[in-house]
C-alpha angles and dihedrals in degrees: 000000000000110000095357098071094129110006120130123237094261092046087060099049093047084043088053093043085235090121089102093038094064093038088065092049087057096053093049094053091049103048096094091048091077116159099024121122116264086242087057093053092040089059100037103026105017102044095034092061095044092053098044084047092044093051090043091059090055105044075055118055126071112181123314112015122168127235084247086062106044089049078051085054099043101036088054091047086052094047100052089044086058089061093067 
């Protein structure tokens, strides 16, 4: 990945700008959830969601990819999750 060899999860969100993005996913998967402990919505929201968008990175990139594109990837991804 051009520009992202070595960055962490959270580096590449922060690099995209989709940081916010997913926090508000997040946040919309967890509004009916009123009332459960924050532990309780970082195993079964939080983790859940970084793991499905980690995994669809990967199924999706294939050698050099630009930051433009990866924000592309991970903002779609967002935006259909938000559907639900």
């Amino acid at each position: 990945m051009t520009g992202c060899s070595g960055k962490n999860f959270e580096e590449i969100l922060e690099m995209t700008g989709e940081m916010e993005h997913l926090a508000e996913l997040i946040r919309h998967l967890s509004k009916e959830r009123e009332g459960i402990s924050s532990v309780w919505i970082t195993e079964n929201v939080i983790h859940p969601v970084l793991d499905e968008l980690g995994s669809h990175i990967s199924s999706h990139l294939s050698g050099e990819v630009s930051v433009t594109e990866l924000k592309s990837l991970i903002h779609g991804w967002i935006e259909e999750c938000m559907k639900v």
